[in-house]
Legacy VTK file of the C-alpha trace (Angstrom):
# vtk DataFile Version 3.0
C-alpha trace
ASCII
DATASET POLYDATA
POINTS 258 float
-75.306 110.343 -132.208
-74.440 107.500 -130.108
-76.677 104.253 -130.015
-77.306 104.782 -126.126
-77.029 107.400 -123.796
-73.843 108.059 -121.244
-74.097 108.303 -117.724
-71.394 109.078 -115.654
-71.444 107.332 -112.222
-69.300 108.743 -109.641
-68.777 106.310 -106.858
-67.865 107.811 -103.604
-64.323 106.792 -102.143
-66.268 105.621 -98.929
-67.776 102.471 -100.824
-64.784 100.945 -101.351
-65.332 99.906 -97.307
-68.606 99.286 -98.388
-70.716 96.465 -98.786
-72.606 97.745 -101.422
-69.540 98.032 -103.485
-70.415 95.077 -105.367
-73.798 95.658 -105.911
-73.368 99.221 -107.533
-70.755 97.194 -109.341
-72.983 94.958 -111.068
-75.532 97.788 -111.417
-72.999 99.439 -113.939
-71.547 96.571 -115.842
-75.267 94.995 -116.468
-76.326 94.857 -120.140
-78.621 97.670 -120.980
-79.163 98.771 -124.528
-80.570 102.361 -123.255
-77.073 103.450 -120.927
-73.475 103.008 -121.598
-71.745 103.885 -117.630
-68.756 105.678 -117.269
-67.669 105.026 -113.706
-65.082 107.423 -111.771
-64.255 106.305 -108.365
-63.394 108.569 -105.545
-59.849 108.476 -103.598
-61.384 107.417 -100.422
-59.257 106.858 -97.046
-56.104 106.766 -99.219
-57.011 110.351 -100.522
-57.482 110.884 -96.713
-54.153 109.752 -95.751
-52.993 112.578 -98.018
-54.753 114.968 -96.827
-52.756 113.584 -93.195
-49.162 113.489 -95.291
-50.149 117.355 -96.225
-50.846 118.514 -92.585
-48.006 116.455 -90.864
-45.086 117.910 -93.754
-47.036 121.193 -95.429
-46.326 120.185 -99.181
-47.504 122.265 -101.385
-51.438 121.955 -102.752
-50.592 120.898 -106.026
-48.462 118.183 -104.658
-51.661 117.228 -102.680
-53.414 117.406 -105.831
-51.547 115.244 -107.898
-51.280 112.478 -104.881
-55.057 112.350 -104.413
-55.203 111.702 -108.361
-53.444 108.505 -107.946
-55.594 107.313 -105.362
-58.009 107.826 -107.852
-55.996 105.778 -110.549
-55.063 103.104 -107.456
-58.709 102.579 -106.733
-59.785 102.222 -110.636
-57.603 99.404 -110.860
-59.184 97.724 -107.427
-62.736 98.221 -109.299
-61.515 96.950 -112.414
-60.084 93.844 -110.361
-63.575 93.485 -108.799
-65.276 94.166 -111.778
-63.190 92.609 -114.717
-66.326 93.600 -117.598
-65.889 97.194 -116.735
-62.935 98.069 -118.909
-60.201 101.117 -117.965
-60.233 103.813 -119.925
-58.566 107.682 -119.873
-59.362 111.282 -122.058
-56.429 112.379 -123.476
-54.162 114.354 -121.239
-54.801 118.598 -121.774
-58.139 120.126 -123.000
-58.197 118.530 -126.893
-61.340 116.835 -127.852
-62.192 113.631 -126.154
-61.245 110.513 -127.134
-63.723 107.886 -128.595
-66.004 106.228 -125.923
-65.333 102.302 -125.603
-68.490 100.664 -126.911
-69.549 99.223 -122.928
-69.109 99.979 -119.764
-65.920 101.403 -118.695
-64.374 102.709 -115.757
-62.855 105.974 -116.133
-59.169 106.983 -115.076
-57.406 110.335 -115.024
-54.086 110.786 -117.734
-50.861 111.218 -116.912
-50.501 114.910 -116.285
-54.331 115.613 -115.928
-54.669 119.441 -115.017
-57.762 121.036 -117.569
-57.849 124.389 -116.933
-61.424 124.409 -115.626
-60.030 122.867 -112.751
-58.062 124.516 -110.022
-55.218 121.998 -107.972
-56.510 122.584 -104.824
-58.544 120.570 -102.342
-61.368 122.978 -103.274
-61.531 120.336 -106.109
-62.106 116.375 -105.709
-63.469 113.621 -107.689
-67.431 115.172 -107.616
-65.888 117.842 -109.150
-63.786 116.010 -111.427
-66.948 114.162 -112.218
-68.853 116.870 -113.169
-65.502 118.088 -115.529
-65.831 114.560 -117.121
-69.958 114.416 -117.752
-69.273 117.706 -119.478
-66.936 116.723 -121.624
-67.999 113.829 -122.863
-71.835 115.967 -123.388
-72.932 112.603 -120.997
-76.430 112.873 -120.947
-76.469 112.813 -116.560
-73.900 112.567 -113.618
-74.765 110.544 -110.829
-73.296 110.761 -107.784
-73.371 108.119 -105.514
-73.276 108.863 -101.861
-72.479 106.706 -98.637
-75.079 108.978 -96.773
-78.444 107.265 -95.978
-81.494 108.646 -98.294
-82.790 110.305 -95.247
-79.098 112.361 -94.454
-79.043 112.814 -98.180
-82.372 114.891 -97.980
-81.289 116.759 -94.740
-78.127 117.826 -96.686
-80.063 118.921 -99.612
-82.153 121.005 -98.118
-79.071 122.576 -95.625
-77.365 122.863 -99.096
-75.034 120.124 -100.248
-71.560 122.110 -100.495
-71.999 123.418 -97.372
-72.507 120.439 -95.237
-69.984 118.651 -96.860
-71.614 115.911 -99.793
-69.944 117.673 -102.709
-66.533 119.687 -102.838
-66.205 123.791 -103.002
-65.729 124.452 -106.483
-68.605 121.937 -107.167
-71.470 124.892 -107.844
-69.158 126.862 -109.498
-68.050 124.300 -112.633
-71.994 123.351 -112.345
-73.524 126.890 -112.753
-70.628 127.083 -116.353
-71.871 124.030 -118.375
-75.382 122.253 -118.831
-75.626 118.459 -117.070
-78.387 116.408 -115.420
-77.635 115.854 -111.871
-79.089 113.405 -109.611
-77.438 112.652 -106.126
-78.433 109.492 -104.317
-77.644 106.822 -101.638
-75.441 103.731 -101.930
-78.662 101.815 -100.863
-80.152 102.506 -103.802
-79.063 100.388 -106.533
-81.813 98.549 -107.190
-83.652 101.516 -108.205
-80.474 102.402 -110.576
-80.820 99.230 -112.099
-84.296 99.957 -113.025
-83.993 103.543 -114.318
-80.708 102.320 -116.332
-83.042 100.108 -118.222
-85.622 102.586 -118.819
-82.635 105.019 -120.495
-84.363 107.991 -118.423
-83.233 109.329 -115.140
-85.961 111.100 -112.975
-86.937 114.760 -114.069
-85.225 116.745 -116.984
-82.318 117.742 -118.050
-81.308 120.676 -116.177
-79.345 123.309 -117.944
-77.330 125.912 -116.066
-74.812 127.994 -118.707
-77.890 129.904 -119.861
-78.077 133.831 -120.659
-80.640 136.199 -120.224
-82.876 137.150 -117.369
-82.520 133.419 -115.664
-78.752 133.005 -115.318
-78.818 136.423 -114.015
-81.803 135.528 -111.001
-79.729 132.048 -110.653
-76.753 134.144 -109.838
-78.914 136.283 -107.297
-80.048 133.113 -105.841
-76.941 131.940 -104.936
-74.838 128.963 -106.550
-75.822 126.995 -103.327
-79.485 127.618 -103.408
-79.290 126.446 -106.934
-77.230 123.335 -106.260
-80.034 122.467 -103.675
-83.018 122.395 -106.392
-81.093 120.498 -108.482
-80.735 117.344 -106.832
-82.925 114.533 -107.080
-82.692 111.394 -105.198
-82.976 108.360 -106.428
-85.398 106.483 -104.195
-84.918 102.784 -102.629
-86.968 100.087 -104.746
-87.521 96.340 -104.494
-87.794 96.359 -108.706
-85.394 94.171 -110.557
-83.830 92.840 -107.575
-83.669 89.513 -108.675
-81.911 90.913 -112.118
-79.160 92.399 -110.429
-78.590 89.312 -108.122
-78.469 87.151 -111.415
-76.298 89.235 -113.147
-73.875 89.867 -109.924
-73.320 86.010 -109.291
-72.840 85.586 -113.553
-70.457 88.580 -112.888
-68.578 86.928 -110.183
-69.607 90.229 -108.106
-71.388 88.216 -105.432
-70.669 84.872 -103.955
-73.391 81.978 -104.614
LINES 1 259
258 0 1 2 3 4 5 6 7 8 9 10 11 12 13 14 15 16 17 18 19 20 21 22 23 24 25 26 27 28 29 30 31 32 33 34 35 36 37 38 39 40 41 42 43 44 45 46 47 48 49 50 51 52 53 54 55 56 57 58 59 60 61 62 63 64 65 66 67 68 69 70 71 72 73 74 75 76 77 78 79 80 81 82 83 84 85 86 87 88 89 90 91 92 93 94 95 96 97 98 99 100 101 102 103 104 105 106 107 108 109 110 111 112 113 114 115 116 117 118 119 120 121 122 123 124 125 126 127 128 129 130 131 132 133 134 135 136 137 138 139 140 141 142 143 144 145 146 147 148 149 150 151 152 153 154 155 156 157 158 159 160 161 162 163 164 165 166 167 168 169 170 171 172 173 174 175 176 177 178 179 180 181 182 183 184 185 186 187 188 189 190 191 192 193 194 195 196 197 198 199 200 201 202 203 204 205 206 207 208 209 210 211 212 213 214 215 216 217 218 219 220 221 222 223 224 225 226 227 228 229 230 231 232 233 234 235 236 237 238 239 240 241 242 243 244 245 246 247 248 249 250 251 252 253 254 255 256 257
């Protein structure tokens, strides 16, 4: 068993225009002796600009596929240059075991020739998705995904159904209703309450398990992967708490100007 738990933190692409950038930053490289982070960024407006490449000269999907993983890789290295405690790291290319977990905080990037078979190469796929592929293998004890959405759009989506308005990708309910991970989706404003839950070693609510048999995979099924993605989000509320922690640690960090 490891000495603390793993979260994986998936940073949406969007924050890299984002102010909060630094902040969630800091909120992942902080000490804690409860949470070791494993941070996967989002392709952001360069993933966008493939998606533009793709429509303008009709490459194939998996082309599109492979491009949007180096914007991935391009915008590890841009964390990693804005957050020099948060060390690189990659799983071994193909579907072997995983390699050891540095001891801290690291920021995750995909292998050379990263295609698991879980995962189709297709847009229906992105980095939530990929997320999710990683907290699974790694048996990470939650996924967080971090959203540039206010906590009030966040909610609206939620209860409209998250895949469907957009927040997560298409095959996102499918690889979450074939594994068992804690899932919490909040806003980018919400750090501060991160910071304090990362401490504690406890996200809000249980674990929620999904690859179950029996009489409640089957109703789940009924339900509707969608219906089921809706109840399992929990957002992680704004908070004054530990403010002047993260501050501290940001400025020691070099994250935020004095």
């Amino acid at each position: 068993m490891p000495p603390f738990n793993t979260w994986v933190i998936k940073l949406g692409g969007a924050l890299l225009a984002a102010d909060e950038l630094r902040d969630w930053l800091a909120a992942c490289s902080a000490p804690s002796p409860q949470v070791r982070c494993v941070v996967v960024t989002g392709g952001g407006a360069l993933a966008d600009e493939v998606r533009t490449l793709q429509a303008r000269w009709h490459f194939d999907d998996r082309v599109a596929h492979e491009l949007a993983l180096d914007t991935m890789r391009l915008n590890a290295r841009v964390l990693q240059a804005l957050a020099p405690g948060l060390a690189l790291w990659s799983t071994p290319s193909g579907d072997q075991a995983p390699a050891s977990l540095p001891e801290g905080d690291c920021l995750w990037v995909p292998p050379p020739d990263f295609a698991p078979t879980e995962l189709p190469m297709s847009w229906a796929v992105t980095s939530d998705s990929i997320a999710l592929w990683l907290a699974r293998r790694l048996d990470a004890q939650a996924l967080l995904l971090v959203k540039s959405l206010a906590p009030s759009a966040l909610h609206a989506a939620a209860n409209a159904g998250l895949a469907a308005q957009g927040v997560v990708d298409d095959y996102f309910s499918t690889l979450l209703a074939a594994g068992s991970v804690a899932l919490r989706v909040t806003s980018k404003h919400c750090f501060q309450q991160f910071i304090a839950r990362r401490q504690q070693g406890a996200v809000a609510g249980g674990r929620h398990r999904t690859g179950v048999n029996g009489n409640r995979a089957a109703a789940r099924r009924r339900g509707g992967q969608a219906r089921g993605l809706k109840r399992l989000v929990r957002l992680l509320p704004a908070s004054p708490a530990n403010a002047a922690h993260l501050s501290s640690h940001a400025r020691r960090s070099g994250l935020m100007p004095n």
